[in-house]
Every structure is written in C-alpha cells, then in structure tokens.
C-alpha positions as CSV (number, residue, x, y, z in Angstrom):
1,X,16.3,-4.3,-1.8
2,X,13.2,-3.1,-3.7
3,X,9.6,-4.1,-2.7
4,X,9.1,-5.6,-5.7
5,X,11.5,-8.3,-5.0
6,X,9.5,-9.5,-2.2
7,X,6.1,-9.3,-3.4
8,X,2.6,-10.4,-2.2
9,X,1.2,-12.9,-4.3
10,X,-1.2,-11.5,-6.9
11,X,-3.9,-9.9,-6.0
12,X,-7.2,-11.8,-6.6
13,X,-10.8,-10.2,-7.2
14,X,-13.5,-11.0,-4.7
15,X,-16.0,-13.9,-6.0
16,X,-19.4,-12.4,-6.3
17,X,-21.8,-15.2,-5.9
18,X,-19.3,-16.6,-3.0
19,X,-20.8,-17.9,0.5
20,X,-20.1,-15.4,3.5
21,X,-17.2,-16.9,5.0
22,X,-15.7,-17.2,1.5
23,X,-16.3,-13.7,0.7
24,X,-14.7,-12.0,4.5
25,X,-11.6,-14.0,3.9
26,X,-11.6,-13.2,0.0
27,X,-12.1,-9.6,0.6
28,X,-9.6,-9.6,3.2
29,X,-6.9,-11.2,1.2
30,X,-7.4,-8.2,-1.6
31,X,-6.8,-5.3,0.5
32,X,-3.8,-7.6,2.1
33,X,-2.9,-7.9,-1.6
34,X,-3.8,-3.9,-2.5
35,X,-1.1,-3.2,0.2
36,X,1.7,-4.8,-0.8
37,X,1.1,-3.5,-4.5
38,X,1.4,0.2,-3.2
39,X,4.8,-0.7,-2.4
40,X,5.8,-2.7,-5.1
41,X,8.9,-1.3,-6.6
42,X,10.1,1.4,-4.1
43,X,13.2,1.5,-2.5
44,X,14.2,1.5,1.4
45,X,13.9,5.5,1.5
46,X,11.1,5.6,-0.9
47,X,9.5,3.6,1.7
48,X,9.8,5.3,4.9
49,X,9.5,8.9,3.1
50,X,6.9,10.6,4.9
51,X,4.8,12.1,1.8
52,X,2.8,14.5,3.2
53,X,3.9,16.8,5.9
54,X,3.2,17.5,8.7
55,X,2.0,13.8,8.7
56,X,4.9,10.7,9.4
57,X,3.0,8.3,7.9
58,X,4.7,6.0,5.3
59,X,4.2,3.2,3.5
60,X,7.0,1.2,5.6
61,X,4.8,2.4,9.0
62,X,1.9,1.3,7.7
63,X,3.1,-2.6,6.5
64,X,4.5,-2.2,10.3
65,X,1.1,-1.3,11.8
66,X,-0.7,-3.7,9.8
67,X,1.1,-6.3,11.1
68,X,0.5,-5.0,14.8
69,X,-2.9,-4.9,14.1
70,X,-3.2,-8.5,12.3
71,X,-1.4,-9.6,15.5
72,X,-3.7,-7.9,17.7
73,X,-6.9,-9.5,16.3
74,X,-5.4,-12.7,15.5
75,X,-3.6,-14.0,18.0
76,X,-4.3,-12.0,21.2
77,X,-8.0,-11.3,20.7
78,X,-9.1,-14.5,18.5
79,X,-6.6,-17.3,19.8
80,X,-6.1,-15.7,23.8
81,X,-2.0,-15.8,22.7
82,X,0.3,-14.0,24.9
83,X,2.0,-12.3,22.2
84,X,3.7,-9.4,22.6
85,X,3.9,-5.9,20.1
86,X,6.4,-6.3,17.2
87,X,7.3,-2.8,16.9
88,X,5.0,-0.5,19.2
89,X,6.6,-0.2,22.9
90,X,5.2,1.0,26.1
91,X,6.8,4.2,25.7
92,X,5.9,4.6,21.9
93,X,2.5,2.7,21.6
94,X,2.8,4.5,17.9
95,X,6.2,2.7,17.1
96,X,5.0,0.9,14.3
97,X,3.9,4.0,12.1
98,X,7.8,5.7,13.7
99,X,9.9,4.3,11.3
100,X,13.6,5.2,11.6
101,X,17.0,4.6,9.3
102,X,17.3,1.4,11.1
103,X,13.9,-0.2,10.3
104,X,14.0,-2.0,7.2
105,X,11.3,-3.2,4.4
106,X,12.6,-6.7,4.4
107,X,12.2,-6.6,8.2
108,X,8.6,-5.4,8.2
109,X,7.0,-7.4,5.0
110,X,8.6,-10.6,7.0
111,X,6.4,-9.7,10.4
112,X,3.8,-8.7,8.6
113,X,3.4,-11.9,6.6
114,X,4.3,-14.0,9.6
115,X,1.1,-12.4,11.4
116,X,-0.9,-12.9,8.4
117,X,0.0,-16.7,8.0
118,X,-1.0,-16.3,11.8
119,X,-4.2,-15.0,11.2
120,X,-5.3,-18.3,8.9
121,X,-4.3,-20.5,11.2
122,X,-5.8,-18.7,13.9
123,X,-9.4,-18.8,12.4
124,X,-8.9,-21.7,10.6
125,X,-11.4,-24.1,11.9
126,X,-13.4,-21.4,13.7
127,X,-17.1,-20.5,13.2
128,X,-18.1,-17.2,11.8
129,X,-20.1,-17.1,15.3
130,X,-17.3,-18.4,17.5
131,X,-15.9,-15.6,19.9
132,X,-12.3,-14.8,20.5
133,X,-11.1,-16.5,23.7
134,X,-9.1,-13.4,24.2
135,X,-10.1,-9.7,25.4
136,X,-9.1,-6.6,23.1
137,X,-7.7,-3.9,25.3
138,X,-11.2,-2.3,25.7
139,X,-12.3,-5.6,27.4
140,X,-14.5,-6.3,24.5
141,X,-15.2,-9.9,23.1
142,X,-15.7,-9.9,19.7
143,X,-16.6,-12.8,16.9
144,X,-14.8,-14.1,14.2
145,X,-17.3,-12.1,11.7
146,X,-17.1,-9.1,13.4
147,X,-12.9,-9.3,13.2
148,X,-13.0,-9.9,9.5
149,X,-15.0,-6.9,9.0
150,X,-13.3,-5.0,11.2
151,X,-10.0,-5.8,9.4
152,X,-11.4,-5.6,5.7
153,X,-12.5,-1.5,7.2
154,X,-9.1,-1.4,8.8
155,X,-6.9,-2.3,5.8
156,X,-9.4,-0.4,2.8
157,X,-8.8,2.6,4.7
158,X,-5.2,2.2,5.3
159,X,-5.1,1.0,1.4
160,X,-6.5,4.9,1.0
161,X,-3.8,6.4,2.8
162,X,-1.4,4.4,1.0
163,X,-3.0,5.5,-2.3
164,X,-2.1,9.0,-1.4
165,X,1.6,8.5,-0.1
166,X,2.1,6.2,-3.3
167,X,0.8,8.7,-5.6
168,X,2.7,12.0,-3.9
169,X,6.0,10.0,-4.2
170,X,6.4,8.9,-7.4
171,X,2.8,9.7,-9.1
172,X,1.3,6.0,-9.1
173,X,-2.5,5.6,-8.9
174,X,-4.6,3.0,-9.3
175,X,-6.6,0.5,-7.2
C-alpha cells in the first residue's frame, strides 16, 4: 500500500490576520499536513529506506516518532494520561526512528493520527495559559502555548529532515 492511498487531508495555509490560538493550532496542522505530503506516494521500502548513510532515519521513523512525541505532549504532559510509548521501549528508547521489515506504513500513519485526534481533544477546551496536569520526563510543567510552539519547532524541523530523505529517494522537493 502506497502513502498516497492513505493521505492527510490537504494541507491548509496559515490565516494571517488569525487570533493566537487560531494561528498555533493552524500552523500546527500544516506542518502535520507538510509531513504526510513527504510521503505521499512512496511505497513500504521507499518508506523505511534510510537515505542518507550513515544516518537510519526514514520517513516511516519519523511518522513513528511524531506520533511518540504528539503522545508525549498530548496526553501524558497536557491531559496527566498514563499512556504508555507506541513504539519506543525501555531497552530502545529510539524505537520509533528503528524501523524494521515488520513495521508497516499503514501501522504508523494509523498511531500517528490516532495521537493527533488525541491531541484536539486533549487541548480542546483548554486555555492558552492552562498548564499541563502532567510532568514531562524532565519534571517540567509546561502551558498549552508553550506545547504548541514547541510542537510547530518539533515538526518544521522534522519537515526539514523529511525534505532531504524525500528528495535523495526519488528527487522530490518542495515545501
């Protein structure tokens, strides 16, 4: 199964005269978006192909990690959730970017997604101001404005290393 058969919805620009909650979420849901177009029409091996040795990193790991770290913020941070790692483990806190034959597209998209319909309900409700009722790993509290901004850094500079896997597999640029 392609990528492109599973799709994000399209990508939306950013309103520019938009109020500040408006604008996080809007700015987060385009680099969401910017994602799942870099891997828009691969295949299962295109996916988890490692573009640039000696680096692992692939496309498929990062969909994986983004949904580790949406689930991280989300629910354990913002909401207090007991929710455990999708793909990292104890022994392999790097699990997520460790893709194997056996981890599949259609398997990470679906997490990924499932943490990102997580997210909205999650802050849905909240106050830019309001702080997480749960404690990143650092023991750090942190706001709901400081976790959009911190994942709007986090995907625009995965979106960057997704550019240059995209474009060293099958030549593909664009924003």
């Amino acid at each position: 199964m392609t990528a492109e058969r599973i799709a994000s919805t399209p990508r939306v620009d950013p309103g520019t005269l938009t109020g500040e909650r408006a604008a996080l979420e809007e700015w987060l849901d385009f680099h969401r978006a910017t994602l799942a177009m870099k891997c828009e029409g691969l295949d299962e091996t295109q996916l988890r192909t490692a573009s640039a040795p000696p680096s692992n990193l692939t496309l498929l790991g990062l969909v994986r990690h983004m949904a580790e770290v949406e689930r991280g913020w989300f629910r354990r941070v913002l909401a207090g959730e007991e929710a455990g790692w999708i793909f990292s483990t104890a022994e392999d806190p790097d699990r997520d970017f460790h893709v194997t034959e056996e981890d599949t597209w259609q398997e990470a998209y679906a997490a990924w997604q499932d943490e990102i319909a997580a997210a909205r309900v999650n802050a849905a409700g909240r106050g830019l101001d309001d702080v997480g009722v749960g404690k990143h790993r650092t023991g750090g509290t942190f706001n709901l404005r400081w976790i959009y901004l911190h994942m709007i850094e986090e995907y625009a500079r995965h979106n960057g290393h997704a550019d240059l896997v995209r474009e060293r597999l099958d030549g593909a640029t664009g924003d």
